[in-house]
PyMOL commands that place a pseudoatom at each C-alpha (Angstrom):
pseudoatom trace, name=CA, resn=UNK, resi=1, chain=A, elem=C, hetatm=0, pos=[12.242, 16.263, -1.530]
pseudoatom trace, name=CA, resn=UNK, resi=2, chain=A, elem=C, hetatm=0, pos=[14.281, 12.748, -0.734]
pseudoatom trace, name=CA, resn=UNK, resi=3, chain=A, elem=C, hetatm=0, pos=[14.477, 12.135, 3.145]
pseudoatom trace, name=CA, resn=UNK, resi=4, chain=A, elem=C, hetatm=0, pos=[17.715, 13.541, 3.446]
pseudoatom trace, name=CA, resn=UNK, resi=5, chain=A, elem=C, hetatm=0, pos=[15.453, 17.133, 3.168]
pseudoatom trace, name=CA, resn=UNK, resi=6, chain=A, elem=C, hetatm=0, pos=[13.164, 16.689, 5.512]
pseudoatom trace, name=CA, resn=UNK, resi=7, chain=A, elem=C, hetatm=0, pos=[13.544, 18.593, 8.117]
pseudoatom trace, name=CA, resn=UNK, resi=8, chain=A, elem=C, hetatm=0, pos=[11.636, 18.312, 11.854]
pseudoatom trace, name=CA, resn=UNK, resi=9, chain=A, elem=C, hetatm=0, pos=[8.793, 20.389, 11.155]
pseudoatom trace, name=CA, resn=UNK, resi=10, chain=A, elem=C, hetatm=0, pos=[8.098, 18.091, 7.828]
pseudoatom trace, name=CA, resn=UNK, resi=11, chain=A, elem=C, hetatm=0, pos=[7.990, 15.205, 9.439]
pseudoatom trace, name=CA, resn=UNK, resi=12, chain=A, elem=C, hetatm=0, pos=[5.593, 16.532, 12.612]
pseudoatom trace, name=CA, resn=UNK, resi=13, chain=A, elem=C, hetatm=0, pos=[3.568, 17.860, 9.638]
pseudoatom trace, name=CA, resn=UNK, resi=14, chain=A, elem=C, hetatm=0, pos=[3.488, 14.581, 8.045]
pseudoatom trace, name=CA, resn=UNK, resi=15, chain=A, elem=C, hetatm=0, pos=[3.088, 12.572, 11.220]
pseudoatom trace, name=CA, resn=UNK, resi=16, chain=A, elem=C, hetatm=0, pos=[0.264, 14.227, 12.394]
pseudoatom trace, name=CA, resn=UNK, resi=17, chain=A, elem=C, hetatm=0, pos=[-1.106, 13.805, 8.453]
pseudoatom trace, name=CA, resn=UNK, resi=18, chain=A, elem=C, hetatm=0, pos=[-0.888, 10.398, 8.598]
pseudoatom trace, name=CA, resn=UNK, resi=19, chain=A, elem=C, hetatm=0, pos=[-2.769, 10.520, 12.010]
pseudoatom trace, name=CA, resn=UNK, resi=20, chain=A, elem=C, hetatm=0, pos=[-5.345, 12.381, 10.954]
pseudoatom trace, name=CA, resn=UNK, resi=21, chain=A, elem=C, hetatm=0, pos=[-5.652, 13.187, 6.986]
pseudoatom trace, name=CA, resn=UNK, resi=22, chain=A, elem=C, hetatm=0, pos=[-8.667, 15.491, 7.647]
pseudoatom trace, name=CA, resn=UNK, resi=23, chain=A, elem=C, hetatm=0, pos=[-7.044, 18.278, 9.773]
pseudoatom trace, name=CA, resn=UNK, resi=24, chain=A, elem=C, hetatm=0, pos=[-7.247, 21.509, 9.230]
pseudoatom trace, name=CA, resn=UNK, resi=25, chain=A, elem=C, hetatm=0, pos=[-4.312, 23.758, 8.539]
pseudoatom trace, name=CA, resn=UNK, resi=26, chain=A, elem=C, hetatm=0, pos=[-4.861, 25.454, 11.805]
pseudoatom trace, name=CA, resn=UNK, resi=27, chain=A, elem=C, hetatm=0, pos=[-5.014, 22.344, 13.462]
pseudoatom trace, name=CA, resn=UNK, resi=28, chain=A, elem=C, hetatm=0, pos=[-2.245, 21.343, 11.507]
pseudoatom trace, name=CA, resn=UNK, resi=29, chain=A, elem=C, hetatm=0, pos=[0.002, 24.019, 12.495]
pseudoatom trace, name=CA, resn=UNK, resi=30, chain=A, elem=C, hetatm=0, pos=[-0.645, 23.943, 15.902]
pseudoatom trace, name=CA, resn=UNK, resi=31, chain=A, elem=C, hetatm=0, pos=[0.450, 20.059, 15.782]
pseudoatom trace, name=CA, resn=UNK, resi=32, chain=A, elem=C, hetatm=0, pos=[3.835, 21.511, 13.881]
pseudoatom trace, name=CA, resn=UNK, resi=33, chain=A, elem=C, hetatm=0, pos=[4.589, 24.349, 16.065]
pseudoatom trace, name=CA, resn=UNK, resi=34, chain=A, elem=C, hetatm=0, pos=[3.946, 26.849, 12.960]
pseudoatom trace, name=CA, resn=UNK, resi=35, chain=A, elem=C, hetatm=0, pos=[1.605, 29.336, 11.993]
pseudoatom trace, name=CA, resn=UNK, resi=36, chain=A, elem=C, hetatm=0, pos=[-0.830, 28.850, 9.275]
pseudoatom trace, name=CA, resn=UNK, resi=37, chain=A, elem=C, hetatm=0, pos=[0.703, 30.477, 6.779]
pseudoatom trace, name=CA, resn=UNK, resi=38, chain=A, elem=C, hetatm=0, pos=[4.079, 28.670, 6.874]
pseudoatom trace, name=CA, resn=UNK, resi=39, chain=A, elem=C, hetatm=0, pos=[2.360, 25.399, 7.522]
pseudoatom trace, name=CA, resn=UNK, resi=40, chain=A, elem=C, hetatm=0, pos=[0.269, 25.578, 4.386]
pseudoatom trace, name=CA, resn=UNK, resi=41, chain=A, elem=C, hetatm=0, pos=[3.515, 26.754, 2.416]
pseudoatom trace, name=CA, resn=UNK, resi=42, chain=A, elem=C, hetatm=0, pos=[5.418, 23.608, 3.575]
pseudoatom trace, name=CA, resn=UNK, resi=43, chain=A, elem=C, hetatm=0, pos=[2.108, 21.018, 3.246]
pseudoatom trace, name=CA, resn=UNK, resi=44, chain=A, elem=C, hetatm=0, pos=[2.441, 22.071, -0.886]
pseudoatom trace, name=CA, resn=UNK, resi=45, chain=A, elem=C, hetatm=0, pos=[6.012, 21.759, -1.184]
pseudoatom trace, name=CA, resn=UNK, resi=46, chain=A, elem=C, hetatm=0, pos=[5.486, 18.592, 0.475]
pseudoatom trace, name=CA, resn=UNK, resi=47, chain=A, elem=C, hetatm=0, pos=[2.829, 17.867, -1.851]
pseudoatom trace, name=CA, resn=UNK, resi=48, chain=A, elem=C, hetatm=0, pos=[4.029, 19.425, -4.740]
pseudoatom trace, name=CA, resn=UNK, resi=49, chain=A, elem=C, hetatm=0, pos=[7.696, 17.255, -4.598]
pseudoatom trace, name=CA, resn=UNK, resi=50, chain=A, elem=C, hetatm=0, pos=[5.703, 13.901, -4.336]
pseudoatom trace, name=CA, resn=UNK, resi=51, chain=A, elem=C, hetatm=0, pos=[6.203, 13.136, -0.405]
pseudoatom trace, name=CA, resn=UNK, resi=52, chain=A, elem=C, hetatm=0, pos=[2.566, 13.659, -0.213]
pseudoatom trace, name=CA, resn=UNK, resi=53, chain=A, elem=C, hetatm=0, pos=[0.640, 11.774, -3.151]
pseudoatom trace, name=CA, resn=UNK, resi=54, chain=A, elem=C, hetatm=0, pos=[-2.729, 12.075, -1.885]
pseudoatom trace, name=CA, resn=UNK, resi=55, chain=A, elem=C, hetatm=0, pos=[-4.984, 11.604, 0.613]
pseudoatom trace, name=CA, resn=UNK, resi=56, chain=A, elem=C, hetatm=0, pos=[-7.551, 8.541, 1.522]
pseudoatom trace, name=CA, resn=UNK, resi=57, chain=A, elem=C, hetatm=0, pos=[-9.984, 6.870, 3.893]
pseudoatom trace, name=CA, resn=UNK, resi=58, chain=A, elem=C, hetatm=0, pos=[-9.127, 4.758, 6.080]
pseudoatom trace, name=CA, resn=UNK, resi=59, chain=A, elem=C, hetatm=0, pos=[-11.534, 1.723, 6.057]
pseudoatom trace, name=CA, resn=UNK, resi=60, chain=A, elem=C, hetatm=0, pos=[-12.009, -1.095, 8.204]
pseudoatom trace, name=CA, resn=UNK, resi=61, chain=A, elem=C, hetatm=0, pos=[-11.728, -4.163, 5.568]
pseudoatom trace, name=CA, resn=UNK, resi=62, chain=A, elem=C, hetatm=0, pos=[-13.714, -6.256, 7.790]
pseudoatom trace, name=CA, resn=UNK, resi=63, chain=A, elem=C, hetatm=0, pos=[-16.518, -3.953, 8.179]
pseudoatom trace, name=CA, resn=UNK, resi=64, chain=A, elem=C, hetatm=0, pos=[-16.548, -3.488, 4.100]
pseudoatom trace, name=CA, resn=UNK, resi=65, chain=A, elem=C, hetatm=0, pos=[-17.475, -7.605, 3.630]
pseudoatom trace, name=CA, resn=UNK, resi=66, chain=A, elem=C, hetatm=0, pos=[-13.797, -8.240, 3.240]
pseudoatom trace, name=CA, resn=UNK, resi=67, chain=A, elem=C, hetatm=0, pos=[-12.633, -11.114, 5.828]
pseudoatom trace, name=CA, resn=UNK, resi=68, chain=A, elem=C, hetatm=0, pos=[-10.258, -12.882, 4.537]
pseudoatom trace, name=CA, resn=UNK, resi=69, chain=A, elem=C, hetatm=0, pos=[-6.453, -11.287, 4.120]
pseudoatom trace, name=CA, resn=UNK, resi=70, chain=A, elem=C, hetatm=0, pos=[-4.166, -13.710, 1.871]
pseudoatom trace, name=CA, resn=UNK, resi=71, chain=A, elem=C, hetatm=0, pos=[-0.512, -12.943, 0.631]
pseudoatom trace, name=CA, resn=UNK, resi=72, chain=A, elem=C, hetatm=0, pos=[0.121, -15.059, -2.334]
pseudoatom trace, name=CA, resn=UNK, resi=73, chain=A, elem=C, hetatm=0, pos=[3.756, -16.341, -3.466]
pseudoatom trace, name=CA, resn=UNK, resi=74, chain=A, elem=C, hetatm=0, pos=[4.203, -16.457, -7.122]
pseudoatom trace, name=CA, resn=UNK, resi=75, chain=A, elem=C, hetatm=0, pos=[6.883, -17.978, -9.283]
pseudoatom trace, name=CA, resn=UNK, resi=76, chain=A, elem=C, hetatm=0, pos=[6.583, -16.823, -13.159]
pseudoatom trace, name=CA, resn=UNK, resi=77, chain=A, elem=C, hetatm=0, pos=[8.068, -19.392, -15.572]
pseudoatom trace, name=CA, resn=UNK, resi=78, chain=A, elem=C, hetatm=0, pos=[10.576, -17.013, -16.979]
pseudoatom trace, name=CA, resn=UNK, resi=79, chain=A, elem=C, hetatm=0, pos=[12.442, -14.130, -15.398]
pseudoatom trace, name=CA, resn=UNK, resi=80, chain=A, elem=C, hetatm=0, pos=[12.482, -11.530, -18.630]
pseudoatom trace, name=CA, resn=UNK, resi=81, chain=A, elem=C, hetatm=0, pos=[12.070, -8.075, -18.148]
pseudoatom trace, name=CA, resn=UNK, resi=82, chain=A, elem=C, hetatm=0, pos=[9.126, -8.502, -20.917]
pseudoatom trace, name=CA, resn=UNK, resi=83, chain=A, elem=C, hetatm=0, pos=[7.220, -11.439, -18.978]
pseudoatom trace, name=CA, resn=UNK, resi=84, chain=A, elem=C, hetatm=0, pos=[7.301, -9.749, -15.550]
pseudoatom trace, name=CA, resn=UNK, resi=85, chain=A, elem=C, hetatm=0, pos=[6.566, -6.386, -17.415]
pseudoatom trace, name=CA, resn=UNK, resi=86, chain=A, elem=C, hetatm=0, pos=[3.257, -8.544, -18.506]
pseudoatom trace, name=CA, resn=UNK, resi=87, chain=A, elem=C, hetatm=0, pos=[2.667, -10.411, -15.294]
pseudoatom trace, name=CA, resn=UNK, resi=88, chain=A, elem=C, hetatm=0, pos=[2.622, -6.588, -13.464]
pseudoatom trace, name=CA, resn=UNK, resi=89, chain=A, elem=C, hetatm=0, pos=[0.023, -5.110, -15.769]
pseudoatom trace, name=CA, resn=UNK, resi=90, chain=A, elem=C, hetatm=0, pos=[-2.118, -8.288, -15.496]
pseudoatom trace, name=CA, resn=UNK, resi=91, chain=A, elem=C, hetatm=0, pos=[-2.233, -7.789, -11.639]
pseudoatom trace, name=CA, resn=UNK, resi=92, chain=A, elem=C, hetatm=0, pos=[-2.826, -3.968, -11.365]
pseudoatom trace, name=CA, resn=UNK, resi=93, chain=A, elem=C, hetatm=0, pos=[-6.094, -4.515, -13.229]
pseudoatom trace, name=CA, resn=UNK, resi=94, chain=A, elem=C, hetatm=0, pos=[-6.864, -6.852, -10.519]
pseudoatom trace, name=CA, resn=UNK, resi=95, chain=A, elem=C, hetatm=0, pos=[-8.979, -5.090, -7.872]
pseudoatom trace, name=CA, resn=UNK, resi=96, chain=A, elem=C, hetatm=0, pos=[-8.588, -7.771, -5.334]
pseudoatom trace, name=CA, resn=UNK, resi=97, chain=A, elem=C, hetatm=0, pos=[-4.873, -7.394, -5.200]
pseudoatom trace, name=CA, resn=UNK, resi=98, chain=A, elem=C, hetatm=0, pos=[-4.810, -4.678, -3.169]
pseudoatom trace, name=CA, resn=UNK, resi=99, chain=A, elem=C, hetatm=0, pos=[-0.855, -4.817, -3.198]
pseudoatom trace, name=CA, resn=UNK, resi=100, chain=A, elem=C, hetatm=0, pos=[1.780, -6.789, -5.115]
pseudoatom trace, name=CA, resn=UNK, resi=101, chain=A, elem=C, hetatm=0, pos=[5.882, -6.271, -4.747]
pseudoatom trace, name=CA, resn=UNK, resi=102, chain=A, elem=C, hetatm=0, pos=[8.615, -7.667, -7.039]
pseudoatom trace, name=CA, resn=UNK, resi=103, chain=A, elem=C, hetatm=0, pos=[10.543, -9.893, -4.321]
pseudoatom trace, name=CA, resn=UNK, resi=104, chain=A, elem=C, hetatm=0, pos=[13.758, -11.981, -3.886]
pseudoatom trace, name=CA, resn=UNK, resi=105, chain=A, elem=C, hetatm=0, pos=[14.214, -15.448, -2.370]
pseudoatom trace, name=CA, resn=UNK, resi=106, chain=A, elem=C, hetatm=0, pos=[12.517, -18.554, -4.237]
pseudoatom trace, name=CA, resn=UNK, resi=107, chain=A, elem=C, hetatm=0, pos=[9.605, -16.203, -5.089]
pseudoatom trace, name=CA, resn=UNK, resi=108, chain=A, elem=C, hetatm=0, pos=[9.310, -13.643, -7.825]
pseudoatom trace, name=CA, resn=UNK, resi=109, chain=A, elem=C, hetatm=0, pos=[6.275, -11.667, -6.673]
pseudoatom trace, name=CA, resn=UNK, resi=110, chain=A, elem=C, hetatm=0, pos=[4.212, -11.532, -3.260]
pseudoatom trace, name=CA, resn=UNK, resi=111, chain=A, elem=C, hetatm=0, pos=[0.691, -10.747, -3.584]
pseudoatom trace, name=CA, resn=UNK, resi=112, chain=A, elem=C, hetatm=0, pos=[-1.532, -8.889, -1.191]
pseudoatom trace, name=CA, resn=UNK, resi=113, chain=A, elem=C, hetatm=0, pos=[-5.469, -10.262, -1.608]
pseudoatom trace, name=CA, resn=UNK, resi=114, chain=A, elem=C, hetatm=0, pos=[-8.339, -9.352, -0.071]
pseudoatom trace, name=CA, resn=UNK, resi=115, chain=A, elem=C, hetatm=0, pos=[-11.995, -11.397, -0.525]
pseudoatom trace, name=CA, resn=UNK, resi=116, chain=A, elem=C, hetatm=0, pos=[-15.526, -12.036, 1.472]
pseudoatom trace, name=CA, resn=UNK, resi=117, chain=A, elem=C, hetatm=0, pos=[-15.149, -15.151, 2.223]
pseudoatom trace, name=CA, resn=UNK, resi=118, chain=A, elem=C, hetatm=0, pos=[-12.722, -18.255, 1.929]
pseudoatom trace, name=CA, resn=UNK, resi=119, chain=A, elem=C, hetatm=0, pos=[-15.080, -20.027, -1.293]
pseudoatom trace, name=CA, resn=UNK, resi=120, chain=A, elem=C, hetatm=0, pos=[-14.805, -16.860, -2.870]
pseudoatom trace, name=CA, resn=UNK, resi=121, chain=A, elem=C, hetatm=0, pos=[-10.787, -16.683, -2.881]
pseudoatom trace, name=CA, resn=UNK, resi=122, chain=A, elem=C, hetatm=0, pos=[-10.734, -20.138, -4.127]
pseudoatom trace, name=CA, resn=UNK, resi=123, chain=A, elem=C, hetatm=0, pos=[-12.318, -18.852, -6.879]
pseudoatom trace, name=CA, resn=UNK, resi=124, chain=A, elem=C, hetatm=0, pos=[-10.438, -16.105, -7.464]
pseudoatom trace, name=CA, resn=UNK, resi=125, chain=A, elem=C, hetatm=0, pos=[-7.473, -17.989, -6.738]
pseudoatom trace, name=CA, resn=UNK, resi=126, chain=A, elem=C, hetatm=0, pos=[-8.180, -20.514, -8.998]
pseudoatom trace, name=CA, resn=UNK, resi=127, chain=A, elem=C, hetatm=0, pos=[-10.160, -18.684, -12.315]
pseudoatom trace, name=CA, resn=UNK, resi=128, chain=A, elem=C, hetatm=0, pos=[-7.910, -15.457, -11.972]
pseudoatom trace, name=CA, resn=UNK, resi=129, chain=A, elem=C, hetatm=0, pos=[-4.834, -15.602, -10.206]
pseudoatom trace, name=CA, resn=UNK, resi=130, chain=A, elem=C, hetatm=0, pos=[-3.538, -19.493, -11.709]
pseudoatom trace, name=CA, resn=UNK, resi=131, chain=A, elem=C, hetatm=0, pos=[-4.488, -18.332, -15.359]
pseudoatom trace, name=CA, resn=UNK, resi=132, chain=A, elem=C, hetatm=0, pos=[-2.219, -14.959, -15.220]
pseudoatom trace, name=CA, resn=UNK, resi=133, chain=A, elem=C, hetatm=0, pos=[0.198, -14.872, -17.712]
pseudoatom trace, name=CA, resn=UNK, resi=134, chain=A, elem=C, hetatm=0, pos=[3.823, -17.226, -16.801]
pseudoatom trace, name=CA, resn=UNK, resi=135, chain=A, elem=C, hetatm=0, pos=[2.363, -18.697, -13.443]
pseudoatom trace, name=CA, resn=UNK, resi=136, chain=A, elem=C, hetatm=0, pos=[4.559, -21.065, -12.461]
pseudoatom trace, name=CA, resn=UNK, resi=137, chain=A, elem=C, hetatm=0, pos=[3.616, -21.720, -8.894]
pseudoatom trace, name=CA, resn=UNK, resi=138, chain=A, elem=C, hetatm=0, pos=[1.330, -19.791, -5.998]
pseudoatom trace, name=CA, resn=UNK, resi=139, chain=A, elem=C, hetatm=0, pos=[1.131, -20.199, -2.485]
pseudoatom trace, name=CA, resn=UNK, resi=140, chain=A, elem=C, hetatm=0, pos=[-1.198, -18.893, -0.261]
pseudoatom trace, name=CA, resn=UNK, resi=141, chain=A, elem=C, hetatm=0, pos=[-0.557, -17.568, 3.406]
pseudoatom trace, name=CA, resn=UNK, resi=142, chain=A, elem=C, hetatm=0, pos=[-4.244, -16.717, 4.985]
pseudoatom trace, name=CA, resn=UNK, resi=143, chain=A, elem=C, hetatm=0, pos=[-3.808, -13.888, 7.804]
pseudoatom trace, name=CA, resn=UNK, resi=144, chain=A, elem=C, hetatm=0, pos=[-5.487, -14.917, 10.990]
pseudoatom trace, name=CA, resn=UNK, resi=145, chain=A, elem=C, hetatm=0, pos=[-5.252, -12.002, 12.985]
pseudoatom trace, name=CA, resn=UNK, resi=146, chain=A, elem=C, hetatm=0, pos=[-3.737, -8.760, 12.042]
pseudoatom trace, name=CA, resn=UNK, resi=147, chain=A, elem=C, hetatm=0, pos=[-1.696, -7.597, 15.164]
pseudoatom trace, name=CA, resn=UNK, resi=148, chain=A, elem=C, hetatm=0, pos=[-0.220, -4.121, 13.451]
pseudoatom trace, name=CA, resn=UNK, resi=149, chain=A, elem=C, hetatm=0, pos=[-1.627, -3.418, 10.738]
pseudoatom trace, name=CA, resn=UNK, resi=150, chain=A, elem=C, hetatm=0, pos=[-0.139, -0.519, 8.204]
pseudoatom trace, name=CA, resn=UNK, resi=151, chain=A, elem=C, hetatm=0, pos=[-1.378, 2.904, 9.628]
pseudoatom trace, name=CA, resn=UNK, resi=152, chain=A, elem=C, hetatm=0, pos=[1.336, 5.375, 8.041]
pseudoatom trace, name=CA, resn=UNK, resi=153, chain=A, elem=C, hetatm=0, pos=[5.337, 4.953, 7.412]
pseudoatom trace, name=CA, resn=UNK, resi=154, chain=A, elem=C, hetatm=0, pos=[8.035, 5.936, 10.135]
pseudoatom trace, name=CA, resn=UNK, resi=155, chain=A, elem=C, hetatm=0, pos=[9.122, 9.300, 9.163]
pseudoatom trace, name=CA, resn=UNK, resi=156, chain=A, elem=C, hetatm=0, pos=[12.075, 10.573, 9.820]
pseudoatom trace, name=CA, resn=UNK, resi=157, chain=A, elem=C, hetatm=0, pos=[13.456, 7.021, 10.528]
for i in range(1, 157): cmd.bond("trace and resi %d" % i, "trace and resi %d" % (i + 1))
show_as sticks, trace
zoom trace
């Protein structure tokens, strides 16, 4: 169900899912203007096409033990399909990268980190992240202050 499909009940229903993952499909339908029946019909086609991949809690990194935010900037040494294939699964086993995207500019990949405390992501930083495979070059950006953080994609946009 690309974008192009969605129509304006879909994206109310997934709106008010991103809201609020936990409502019910009455409370859900009301938000959609549908009955329950149709609601719950259109929640798994929604689901069942991919749009919807799951549903999670929301937590408060800070109130887990997990102050510091860091994107990293990496440069691999070579750009083969077969070295970033290697440098990707070397990453997703990482559980402090808690995002990484394939980038252009003078970077190859941007890192998203998350650790306790700043002696800690030296650590990993140094022991973890410099010995992946084809490092080149990392740079760290610390986040101060997250003024909007992600809370759901613009649907519909």
């Amino acid at each position: 169900m690309p974008n192009s499909s969605l129509e304006p009940v879909d994206i109310r229903i997934l709106d008010a899912l991103q809201a609020d993952g936990r409502l019910t499909n009455q409370a859900l339908a009301a938000e959609a203007g549908l009955s329950t029946s149709p609601c719950w019909r259109r929640v798994r086609q929604l689901e069942d096409s991919g749009v919807i991949g799951g549903y999670r809690a929301a937590l408060d990194r800070q109130k887990i033990g997990l102050g510091v935010l860091a994107f990293v900037r990496v440069k691999i040494d070579s750009h083969s399909e077969a070295e970033a294939e290697e440098f990707s699964r070397s990453v997703a086993r990482l559980r402090e990268v808690i995002a990484c995207y394939s980038i252009a500019g003078d970077a190859d990949f941007l890192l998203q980190v998350v650790s306790p405390d700043l002696d800690t992501y030296a650590d990993f930083a140094m022991t973890v992240i410099r010995r992946l495979p084809r490092i080149k070059e990392m740079q760290t950006t610390f986040v101060l202050k997250e003024i909007k953080p992600f809370k759901g994609f613009p649907v519909g946009l």
